[in-house]
C-alpha positions as CSV (number, residue, x, y, z in Angstrom):
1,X,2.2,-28.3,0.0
2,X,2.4,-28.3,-3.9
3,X,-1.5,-27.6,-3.7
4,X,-1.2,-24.2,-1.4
5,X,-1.3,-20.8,-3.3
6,X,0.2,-17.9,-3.3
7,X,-0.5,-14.7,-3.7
8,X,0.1,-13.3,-7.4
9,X,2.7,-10.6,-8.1
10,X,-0.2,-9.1,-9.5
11,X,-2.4,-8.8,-6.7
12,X,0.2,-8.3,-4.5
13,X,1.0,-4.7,-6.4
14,X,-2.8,-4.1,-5.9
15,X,-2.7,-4.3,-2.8
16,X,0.7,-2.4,-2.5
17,X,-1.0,0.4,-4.5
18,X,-4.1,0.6,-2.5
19,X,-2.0,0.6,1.1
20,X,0.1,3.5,-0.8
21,X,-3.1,5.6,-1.6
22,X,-4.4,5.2,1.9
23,X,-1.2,6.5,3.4
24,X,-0.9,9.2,1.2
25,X,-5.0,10.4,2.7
26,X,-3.6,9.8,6.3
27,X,0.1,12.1,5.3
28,X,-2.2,14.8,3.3
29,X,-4.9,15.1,6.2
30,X,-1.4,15.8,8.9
31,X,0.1,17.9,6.4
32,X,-3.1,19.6,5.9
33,X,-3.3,19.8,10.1
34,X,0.3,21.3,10.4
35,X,-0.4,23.9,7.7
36,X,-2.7,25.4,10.5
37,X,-0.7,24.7,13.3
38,X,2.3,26.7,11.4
39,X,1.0,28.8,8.5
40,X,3.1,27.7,5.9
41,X,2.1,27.0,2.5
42,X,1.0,23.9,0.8
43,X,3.7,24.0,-1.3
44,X,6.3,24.0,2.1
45,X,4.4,21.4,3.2
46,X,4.2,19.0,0.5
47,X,8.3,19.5,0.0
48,X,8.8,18.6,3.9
49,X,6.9,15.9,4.0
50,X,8.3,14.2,0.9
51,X,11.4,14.8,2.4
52,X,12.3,11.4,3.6
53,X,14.2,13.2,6.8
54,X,11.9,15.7,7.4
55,X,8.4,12.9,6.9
56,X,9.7,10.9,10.0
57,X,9.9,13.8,12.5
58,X,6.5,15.1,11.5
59,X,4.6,12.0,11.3
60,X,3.7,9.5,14.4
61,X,3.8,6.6,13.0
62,X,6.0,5.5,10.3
63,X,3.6,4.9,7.3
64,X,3.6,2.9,4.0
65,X,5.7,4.8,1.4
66,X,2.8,6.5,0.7
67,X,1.5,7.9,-3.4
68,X,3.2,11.3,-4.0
69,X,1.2,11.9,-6.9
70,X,-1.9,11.7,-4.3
71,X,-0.9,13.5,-1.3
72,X,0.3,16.7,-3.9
73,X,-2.8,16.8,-5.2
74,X,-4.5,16.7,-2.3
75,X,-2.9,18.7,-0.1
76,X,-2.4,21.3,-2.8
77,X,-5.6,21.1,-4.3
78,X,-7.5,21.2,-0.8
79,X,-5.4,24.5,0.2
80,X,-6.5,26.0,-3.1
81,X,-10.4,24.7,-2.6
82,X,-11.0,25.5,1.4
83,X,-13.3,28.1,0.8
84,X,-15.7,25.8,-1.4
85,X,-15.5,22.7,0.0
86,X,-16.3,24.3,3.7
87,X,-19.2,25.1,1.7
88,X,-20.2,21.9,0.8
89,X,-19.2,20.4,3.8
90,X,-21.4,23.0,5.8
91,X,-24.2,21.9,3.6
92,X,-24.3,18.5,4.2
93,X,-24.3,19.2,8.5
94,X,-27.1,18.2,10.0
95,X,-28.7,20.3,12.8
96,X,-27.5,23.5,13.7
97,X,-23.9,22.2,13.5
98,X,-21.4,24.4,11.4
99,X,-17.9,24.0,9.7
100,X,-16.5,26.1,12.3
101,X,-18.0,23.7,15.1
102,X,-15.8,21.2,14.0
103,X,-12.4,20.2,15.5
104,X,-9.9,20.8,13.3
105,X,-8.4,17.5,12.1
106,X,-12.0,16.1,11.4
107,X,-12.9,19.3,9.5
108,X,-9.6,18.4,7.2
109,X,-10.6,15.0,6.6
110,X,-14.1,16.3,5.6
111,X,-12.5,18.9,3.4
112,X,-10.2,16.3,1.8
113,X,-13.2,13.4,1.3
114,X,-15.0,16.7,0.3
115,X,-12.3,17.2,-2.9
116,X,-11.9,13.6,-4.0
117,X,-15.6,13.2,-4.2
118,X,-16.0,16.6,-6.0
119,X,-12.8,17.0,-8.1
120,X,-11.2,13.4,-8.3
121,X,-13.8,11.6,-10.4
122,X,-11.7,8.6,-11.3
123,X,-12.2,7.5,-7.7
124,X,-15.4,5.7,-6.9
125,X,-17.2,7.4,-4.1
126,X,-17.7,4.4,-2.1
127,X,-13.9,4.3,-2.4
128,X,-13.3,8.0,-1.0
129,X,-16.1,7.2,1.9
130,X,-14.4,3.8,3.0
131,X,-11.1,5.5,3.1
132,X,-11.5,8.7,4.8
133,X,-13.6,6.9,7.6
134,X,-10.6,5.0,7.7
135,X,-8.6,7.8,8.1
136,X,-11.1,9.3,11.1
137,X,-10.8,5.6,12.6
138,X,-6.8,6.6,13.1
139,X,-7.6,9.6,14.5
140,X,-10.5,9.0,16.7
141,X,-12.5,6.6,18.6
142,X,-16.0,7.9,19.2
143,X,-18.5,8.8,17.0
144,X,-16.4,10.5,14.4
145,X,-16.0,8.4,11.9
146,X,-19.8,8.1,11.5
147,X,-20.3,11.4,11.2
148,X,-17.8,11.3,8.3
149,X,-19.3,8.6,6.7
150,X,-22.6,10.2,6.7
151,X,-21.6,13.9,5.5
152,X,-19.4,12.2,2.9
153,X,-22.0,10.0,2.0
154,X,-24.6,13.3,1.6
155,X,-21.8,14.9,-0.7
156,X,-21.3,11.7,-2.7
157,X,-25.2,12.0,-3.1
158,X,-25.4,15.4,-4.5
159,X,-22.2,15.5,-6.7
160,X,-22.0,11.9,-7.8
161,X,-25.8,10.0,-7.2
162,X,-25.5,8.5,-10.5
163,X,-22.5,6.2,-9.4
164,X,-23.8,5.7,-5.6
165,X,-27.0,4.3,-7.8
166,X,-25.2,2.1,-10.1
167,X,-23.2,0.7,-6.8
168,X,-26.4,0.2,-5.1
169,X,-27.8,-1.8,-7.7
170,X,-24.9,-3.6,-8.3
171,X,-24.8,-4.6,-5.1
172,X,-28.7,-5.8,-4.9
């Protein structure tokens, strides 16, 4: 027994941090979601849902206290962007498939995915791809989450290649 290990505080806030982050991508793609089922503003929506009271009757499941820092920005910042990342989004469809082809909680995770990869640079993009397939992973179980990894993965391409490079290699 005096041999076994535990985990280090350290780590343990690591890990903390990361389960936070990727609770605050699930929250802002369902507050992103409800802003179109309701029409109210990102700011309404980013005040409800940090609203301890108000969180628990408009998510699911309960969640890890998630990063407010994160979910603002994205929620906010994805409201304010729409219009350009659908472009970029659109771009990165294969085939004759469309941004407006796409159901609507899949588009918002692309949107999101979409702004960390083009405005959150601090983030690896491998990062942003593994957790927003995560995020399509809790919302469906076909062939969605591929599709996000591979648009995500094109955008990653065209706005960050020099990192997806540098992780490639780094990985060889």
């Amino acid at each position: 027994m005096a041999n076994e290990t535990k985990p280090s505080a350290k780590n343990a806030g690591v890990k903390n941090n990361a389960l936070r982050r990727s609770s605050a991508r699930l929250a802002a793609v369902q507050a992103l979601y409800q802003m179109d089922m309701t029409g109210i503003s990102a700011t309404a929506v980013v005040a409800q849902f940090l609203d301890s009271a108000s969180r628990e009757d408009w998510l699911e499941e309960k969640l890890v206290e998630f990063d407010k820092t994160l979910f603002s920005a994205l929620v906010v910042g994805v409201s304010a962007k729409r219009e350009g990342l659908d472009e970029i989004v659109g771009a990165s469809l294969s085939g004759d498939w469309t941004v407006g082809r796409l159901e609507l909680v899949l588009r918002r995770i692309l949107e999101a995915g979409a702004f960390e990869l083009t405005e959150r640079t601090d983030i690896p993009p491998r990062v942003v791809i593994t957790e927003y397939v995560d995020v399509a992973h809790a919302f469906y179980a076909g062939q969605e989450p591929g599709l996000v990894n591979g648009v995500l993965d094109k955008i990653a391409r065209s706005f960050r290649d020099g990192e997806m490079a540098g992780a490639a290699a780094a990985r060889s």
